[in-house]
C-alpha positions, 0 to 999 in steps of 0.5 A, spaced: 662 826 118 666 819 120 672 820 122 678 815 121 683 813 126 690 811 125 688 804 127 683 803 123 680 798 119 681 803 113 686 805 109 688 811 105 690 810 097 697 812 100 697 807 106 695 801 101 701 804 096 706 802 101 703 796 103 703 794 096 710 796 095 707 800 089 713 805 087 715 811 082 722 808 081 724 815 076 720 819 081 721 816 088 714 817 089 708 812 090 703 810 084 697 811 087 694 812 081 696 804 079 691 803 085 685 807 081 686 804 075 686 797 077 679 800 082 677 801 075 678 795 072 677 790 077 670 791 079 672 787 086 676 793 088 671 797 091 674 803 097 670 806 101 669 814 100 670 819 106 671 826 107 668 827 100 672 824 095 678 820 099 679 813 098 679 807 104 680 801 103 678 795 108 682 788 108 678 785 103 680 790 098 687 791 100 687 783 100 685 783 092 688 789 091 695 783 092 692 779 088 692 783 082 698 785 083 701 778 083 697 777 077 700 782 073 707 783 076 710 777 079 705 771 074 706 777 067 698 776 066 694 781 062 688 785 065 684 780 061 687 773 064 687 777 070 680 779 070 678 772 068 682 769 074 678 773 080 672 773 076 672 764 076 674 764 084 680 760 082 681 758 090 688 755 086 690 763 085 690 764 093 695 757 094 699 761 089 700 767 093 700 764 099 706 760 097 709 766 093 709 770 100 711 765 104 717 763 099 718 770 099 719 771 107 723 764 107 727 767 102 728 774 106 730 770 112 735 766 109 738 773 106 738 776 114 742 770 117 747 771 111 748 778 113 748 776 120 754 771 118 757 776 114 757 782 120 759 776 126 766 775 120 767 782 119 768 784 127 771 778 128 777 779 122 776 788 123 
């Protein structure tokens, strides 16, 4: 039997779920079932299966299992559009994310240092 450690390469479905921040807003619960479904749709998502039926997932597969959810989520394609875009190897695709993501932490840092202002005021004028 293979055992998995806390820092291991794998993932479990909940783990990647958080890390794709996929969540359940009228349940407040994680959807990992939007990871099966896509598992099934995108033939590029392959987890690895331990302890009988229970899914890993390594870095490749989390890695396109972001991409999947930029498309469909953030860019509003269709699973189609989706699946053509993944299937051609778009190397475009991954400068879209990778500017994505760094606008979005851009724009965190941004928020961050306006928080900070805004407490550095608050004490001072408390």
């Amino acid at each position: 039997m293979v055992k998995i450690k806390k820092n291991s390469k794998y993932k479990s479905i909940g783990e990647v779920a958080k890390i794709l921040n996929l969540v359940n807003n009228k349940k407040s619960s994680l959807s990992t079932h939007t990871i099966r479904f896509w598992e099934k749709e995108f033939k590029q998502v392959k987890p690895k299966f331990f302890f009988g039926k229970r899914r890993y997932y390594d870095d490749a597969s989390i890695d396109i299992l972001k991409k999947i959810k930029y498309l469909l989520k953030v860019k509003g394609m269709t699973l189609k559009g989706a699946k053509k875009v993944l299937n051609e190897g778009d190397s475009d695709i991954d400068e879209l994310y990778n500017t994505s993501i760094r606008q979005r932490n851009y724009i965190k840092s941004k928020i961050n240092n306006i928080k900070n202002i805004l407490k550095i005021l608050e004490d001072k004028n408390g």
